[in-house]
C-alpha positions, 0 to 999 in steps of 0.5 A: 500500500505505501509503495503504491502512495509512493509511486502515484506521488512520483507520477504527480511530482513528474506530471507537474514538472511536466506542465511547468517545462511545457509553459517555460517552452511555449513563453519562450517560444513566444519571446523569440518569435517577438524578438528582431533577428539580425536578418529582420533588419534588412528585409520588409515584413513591415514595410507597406507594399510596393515600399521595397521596390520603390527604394530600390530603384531611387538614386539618393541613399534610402534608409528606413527606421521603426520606432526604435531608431532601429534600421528596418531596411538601408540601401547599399549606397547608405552603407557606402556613405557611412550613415548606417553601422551596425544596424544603426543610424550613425549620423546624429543630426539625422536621427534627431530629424527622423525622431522629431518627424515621428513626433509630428509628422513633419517633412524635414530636409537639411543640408549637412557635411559629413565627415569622409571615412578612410580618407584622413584628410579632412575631406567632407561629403556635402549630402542633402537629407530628407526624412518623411513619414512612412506609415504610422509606425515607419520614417523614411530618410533619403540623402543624396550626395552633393559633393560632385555637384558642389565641386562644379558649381565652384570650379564654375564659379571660378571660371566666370570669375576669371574669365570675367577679369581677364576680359576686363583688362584689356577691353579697359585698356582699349577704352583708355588707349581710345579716349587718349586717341582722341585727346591726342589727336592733335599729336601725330606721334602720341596718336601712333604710340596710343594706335600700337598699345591699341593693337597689341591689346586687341590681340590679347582679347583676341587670343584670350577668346581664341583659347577659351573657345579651344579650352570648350572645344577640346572638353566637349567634343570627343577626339577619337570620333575623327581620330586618325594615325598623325605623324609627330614629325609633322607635327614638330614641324608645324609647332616649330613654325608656329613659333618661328617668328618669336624665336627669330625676334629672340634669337632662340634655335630651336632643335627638333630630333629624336626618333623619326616617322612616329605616329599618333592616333587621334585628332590632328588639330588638337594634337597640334594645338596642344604641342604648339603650346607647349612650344610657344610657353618654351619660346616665350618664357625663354631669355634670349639666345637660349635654346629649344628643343623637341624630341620624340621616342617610343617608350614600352608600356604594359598598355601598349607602346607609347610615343613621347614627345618632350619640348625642353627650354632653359627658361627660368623654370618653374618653383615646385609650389607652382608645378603643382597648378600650372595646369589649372585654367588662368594660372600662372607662375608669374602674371606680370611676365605673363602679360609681357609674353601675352599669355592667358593661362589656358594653354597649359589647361588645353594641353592638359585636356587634349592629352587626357581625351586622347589616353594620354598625359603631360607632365613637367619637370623644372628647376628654378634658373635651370629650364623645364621639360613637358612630357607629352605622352600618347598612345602610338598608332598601331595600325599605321605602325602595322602598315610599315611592318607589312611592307618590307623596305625593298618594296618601298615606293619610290619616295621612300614611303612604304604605303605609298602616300607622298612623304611631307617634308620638313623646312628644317634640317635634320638636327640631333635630338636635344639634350633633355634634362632629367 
């Protein structure tokens, strides 16, 4: 009889056990089916319908938070500009706009600065934040980036800014220099002295305007669409004689060597403009009986074979703050020498772009009192450099071409290629 007392008390005791295992189970159940999963955070069970593929296909960084400041769903982008880390809204100032749009229901938008990460350099990303209500519970964030946008409006800026002050100054001078005409006119001699500074001031405007239409040329238009092989000897030649007259008043030689017969393919008139710059800054920044020289190589290259072509002077050279700018837009080293030469500080800037259009670059080494050299590298023609292989020399045509077209020859001598400096 006590056995039996004892083993029913044993079955209670386990069935109550049982009972309070099962009760713990199911309210534990319950806990975790309440509690957000890591996944949760970056799907949209809670997001109205139709919400997730409208995100999706928005440019601006999306993010969206529940009532808990917690993400419910973030961009990509989000992510790469740093506003959300460990399922967090990690920019302050944007998480005060998303709780006071909760409170009330009011549209807010700010333009903030952010600090950019990884760089170390103080750099910050200029953003544009918007947060509205999405649902009752839900608010929505979306911040596009301004940083681009900001970086032209300025260097737009800066461009009509100069461009302004360098009109300014001669179109001025020729009012002057005209109302003194007209004082003068009694006065044959002042009258032809006002005349001449009234020309040369009517070339600056002209060149001035000359280049500003080659600088928007040469950022618009595409090269390659009307790019064929263009032969460096060529032009050499015809920066030499662009510049023939202003060396000829300085007695300045110009040397013109290297490797012949190269070739370059893309826009012949942008190519020469840009070495004909290059040349005219050599001459006008040289002192008298000093000399310039031009030289072109090919250089290997894991791209493909280069063609360099180096114009090298010994001017007075250029300091190593200046090196850095000297191939901004209206920059120039020395203002006052460049309004004796009559430069306007865009040369350089369109040498730049042409380079950069046609695959290229331009670099410079100088030293103060010792000269620069400009680099010009561009890619070489391969198939014009492919015709000369498919025709061996003993099939030549009669003047020496292998292609059959008629050689142009150059005014000048053949000169040793010059010394260029390191």
């Amino acid at each position: 009889m006590d056995v039996n007392a004892a083993v029913a008390a044993a079955a209670a005791i386990a069935g109550v056990l049982t009972g309070v295992i099962a009760m713990l189970a199911f309210r534990w159940s319950e806990r975790d089916q309440k509690r957000p999963t890591r996944t949760s955070l970056h799907t949209d069970p809670v997001l109205p319908p139709g919400v997730d593929t409208v995100l999706s296909v928005l440019r601006s960084s999306a993010v969206v938070l529940d009532e808990a400041d917690a993400v419910v769903k973030a961009s990509s982008a989000a992510y790469a500009l740093g506003l959300v880390r460990g399922g967090k809204l990690a920019v302050e100032p944007m998480l005060q706009m998303a709780r006071d749009t909760r409170r009330d229901g009011e549209i807010r938008q700010v333009e903030l600065d952010l600090p950019r990460r990884g760089t170390g350099r103080g750099e910050a990303l200029a953003v544009s934040a918007r947060v509205a209500p999405l649902g009752s519970r839900l608010v929505l964030l979306l911040v596009e980036d301004l940083t681009e946008a900001r970086r032209i409006e300025a260097v737009r800026r800066d461009f009509v800014a100069n461009v302004s002050h360098e009109l300014k100054t001669p179109v001025g001078a020729l009012s002057l220099l005209s109302e003194a005409v007209m004082d003068a006119s009694d006065d044959p001699e002042a009258v032809e002295r006002f005349a001449g500074r009234m020309q040369i001031e009517a070339t600056r405007l002209t060149n001035l305007v000359q280049e500003l239409i080659d600088l928007s040329r040469v950022q618009n238009d595409d090269p390659l669409e009307d790019a064929e092989p263009v032969r460096v000897d060529e032009l050499v030649a015809e920066a030499i004689d662009r510049c023939r007259h202003q060396a000829g008043t300085k007695q300045i030689t110009m040397a013109a060597g290297g490797t012949a017969d190269l070739h370059v393919w893309g826009n012949r008139g942008q190519l020469a403009a840009a070495l004909g710059n290059l040349v005219e800054n050599a001459v006008n920044y040289s002192p008298a009986r000093t000399r310039v020289g031009i030289a072109a190589r090919r250089m290997s290259a894991s791209g493909g074979d280069l063609i360099e072509v180096s114009v090298t002077d010994q001017g007075i050279g250029i300091s190593d703050k200046d090196k850095e700018r000297i191939f901004e837009r209206f920059y120039r080293v020395d203002p006052a020498r460049s309004r004796a030469t009559g430069g306007t500080g865009l040369g350089l800037a369109i040498v730049k772009h042409v380079a950069a259009s046609h695959g290229g670059e331009v670099t410079v080494w100088s030293s103060e009192g010792q000269g620069s050299t400009f680099t010009l590298r561009l890619p070489e023609a391969g198939a014009a450099r492919d015709r000369a292989t498919d025709h061996p020399s003993g099939l030549d045509d009669e003047d020496g071409r292998p292609d059959g077209t008629t050689t142009v020859t150059s005014p000048y001598e053949p000169l040793p290629a010059p010394e260029v400096l390191p």
